[in-house]
Each structure stands twice: as structure tokens, then as C-alpha cells.
C-alpha positions in Angstrom: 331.7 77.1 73.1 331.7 81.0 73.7 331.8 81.9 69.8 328.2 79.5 69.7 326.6 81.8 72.5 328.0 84.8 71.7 326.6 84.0 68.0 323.6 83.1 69.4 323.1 86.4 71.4 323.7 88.5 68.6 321.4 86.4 66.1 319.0 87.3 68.8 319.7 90.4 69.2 319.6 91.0 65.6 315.9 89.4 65.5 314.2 91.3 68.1 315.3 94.7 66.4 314.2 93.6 62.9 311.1 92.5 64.5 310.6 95.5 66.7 311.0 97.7 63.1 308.1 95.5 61.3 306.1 95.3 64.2 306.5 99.6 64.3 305.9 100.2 60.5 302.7 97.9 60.8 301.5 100.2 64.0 302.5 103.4 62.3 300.2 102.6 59.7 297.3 101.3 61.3 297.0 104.5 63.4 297.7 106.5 60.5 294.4 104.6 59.0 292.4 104.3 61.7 292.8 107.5 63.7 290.1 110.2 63.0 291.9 113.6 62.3 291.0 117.0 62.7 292.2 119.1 60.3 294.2 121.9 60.5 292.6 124.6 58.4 289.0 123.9 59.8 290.5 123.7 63.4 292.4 127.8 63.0 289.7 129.2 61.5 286.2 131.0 63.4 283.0 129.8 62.7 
């Protein structure tokens, strides 16, 4: 009975931090998308 929940636990475990890395990736990229940048050069140099 303890090998089935400590299985259990780590299958778990095991889910959340592969879902946690997706989920990550696919919010790294949608910023990365969607964020309006300034960019460097134009923001160093005087008018």
C-alpha cells in the first residue's frame, strides 16, 4: 500500500513540473509576441 501512494505522489509530482515547463514556454512566448518593445539604439541615442 505505501509503494501505490508513494508512486502516486511522485507521478504527480512529476506532472505538475512538466506541466508548469509547457505552461512557462507557452507564456514566454506570448509575451515575447505580444509585448511592444522599445528598442535599444533609438532609446540611447538624442533626438
Amino acid at each position: 500500500m505505501y509503494d501505490v501512494r508513494q508512486w502516486a505522489t511522485a507521478m504527480l509530482a512529476i506532472f505538475f513540473t512538466v506541466t508548469l515547463l509547457i505552461e512557462g514556454r507557452w507564456f514566454i512566448a506570448y509575451r515575447l509576441q505580444h509585448e511592444i518593445r522599445t528598442p535599444i539604439a533609438a532609446a540611447t541615442l538624442p533626438p
